[in-house]
Every structure is written in C-alpha cells, then in structure tokens.
C-alpha positions as CSV (number, residue, x, y, z in Angstrom):
1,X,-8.0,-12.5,-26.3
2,X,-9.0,-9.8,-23.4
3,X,-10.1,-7.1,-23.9
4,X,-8.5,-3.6,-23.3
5,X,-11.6,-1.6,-23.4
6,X,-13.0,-0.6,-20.1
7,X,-16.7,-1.2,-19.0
8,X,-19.0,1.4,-19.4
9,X,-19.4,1.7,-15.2
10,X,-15.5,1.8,-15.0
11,X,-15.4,5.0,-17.3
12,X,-17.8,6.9,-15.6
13,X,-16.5,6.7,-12.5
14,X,-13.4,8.3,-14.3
15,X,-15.2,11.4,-15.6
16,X,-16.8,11.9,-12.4
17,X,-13.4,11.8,-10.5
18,X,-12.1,14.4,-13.4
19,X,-15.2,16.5,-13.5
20,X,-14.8,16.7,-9.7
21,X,-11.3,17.6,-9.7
22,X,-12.1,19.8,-13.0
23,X,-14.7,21.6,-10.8
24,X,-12.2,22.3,-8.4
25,X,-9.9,24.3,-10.7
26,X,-7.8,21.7,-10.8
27,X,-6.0,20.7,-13.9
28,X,-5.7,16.1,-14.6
29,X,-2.3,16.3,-13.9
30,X,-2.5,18.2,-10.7
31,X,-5.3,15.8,-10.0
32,X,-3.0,12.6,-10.8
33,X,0.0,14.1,-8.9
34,X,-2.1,14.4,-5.6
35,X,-3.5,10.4,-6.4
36,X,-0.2,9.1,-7.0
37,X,1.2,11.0,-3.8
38,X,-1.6,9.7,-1.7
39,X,-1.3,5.8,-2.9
40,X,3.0,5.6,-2.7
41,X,2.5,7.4,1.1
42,X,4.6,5.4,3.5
43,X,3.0,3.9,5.9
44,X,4.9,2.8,9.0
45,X,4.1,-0.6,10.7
46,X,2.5,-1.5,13.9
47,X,4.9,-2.4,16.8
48,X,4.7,-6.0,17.3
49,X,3.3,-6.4,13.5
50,X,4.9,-9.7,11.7
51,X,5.3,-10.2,8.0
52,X,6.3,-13.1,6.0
53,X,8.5,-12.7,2.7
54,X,8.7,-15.5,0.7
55,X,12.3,-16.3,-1.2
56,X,13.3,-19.8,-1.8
57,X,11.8,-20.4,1.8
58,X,9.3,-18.0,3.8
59,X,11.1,-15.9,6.2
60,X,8.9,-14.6,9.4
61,X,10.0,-11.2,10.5
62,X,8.6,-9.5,13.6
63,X,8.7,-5.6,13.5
64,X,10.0,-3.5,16.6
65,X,10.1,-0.1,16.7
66,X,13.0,1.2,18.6
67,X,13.2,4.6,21.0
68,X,15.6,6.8,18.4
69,X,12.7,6.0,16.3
70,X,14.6,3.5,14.0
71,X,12.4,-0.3,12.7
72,X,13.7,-3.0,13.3
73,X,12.9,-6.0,11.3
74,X,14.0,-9.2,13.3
75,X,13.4,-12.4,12.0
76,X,11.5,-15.0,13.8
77,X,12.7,-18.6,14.1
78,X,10.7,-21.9,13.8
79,X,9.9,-22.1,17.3
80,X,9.3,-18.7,18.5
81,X,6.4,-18.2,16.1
82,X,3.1,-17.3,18.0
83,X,0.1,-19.1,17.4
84,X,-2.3,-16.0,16.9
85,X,-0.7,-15.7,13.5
C-alpha cells in the first residue's frame, strides 16, 4: 500500500512557499491562482521545432510558423525525417 503522507522535506517546503506568499499579504488562494496561471501559460513552439504524437502509430509533425502569425503543424513523412532528431 503507498503511502499518502508527505515526507517531512516535502511539507516544509510548502509552509515556506505559504509563509512567503503569507508575508506578502497575500492570501493561499491568491497565492494558488497566480501558481496555477503561471504552470497552464501557453507557450508557443520554436519554428522548425518537431514533435512526435503517438496514436496507433507515431506521427512526426514539424511546426512552422506562418507570417499572419498562425502554427502550422505539418506532418512529416518516413523519408523526409532529419537525422539530427
């Protein structure tokens, strides 16, 4: 059975990132709401960047960015895979 109770490092580093925000007037849900913004940020990809999605059979995608500022994601065929990946 695992255990759900956290290790006694794990915990303090939780009160010090509340007594932190705490000390900055700052109530835990204002604290939480500023976390959660920061990790679900979206982060645009790298011209040029490729990906690979795995369905019933991995799918290589190569990312463009276009000039009206649209992303493309076009999918890269067997043969025109580069070898630096």
């Amino acid at each position: 059975m695992v255990s759900m109770l956290l290790n006694n490092p794990q915990v303090r580093a939780m009160d010090r990132f509340f007594e932190t925000a705490m000390g900055k007037n700052l109530s835990p849900f204002a604290v939480m709401d500023r976390v959660l913004d920061n990790v679900t940020q979206n982060i645009p990809p790298e011209d040029g960047s490729e990906f690979t999605v795995y369905k019933m059979v991995p799918v290589h995608y190569r990312i463009e960015h276009q000039k009206d500022g649209s992303v493309h994601y076009n999918i890269i065929k067997e043969d025109e895979t580069t070898e630096s990946g």
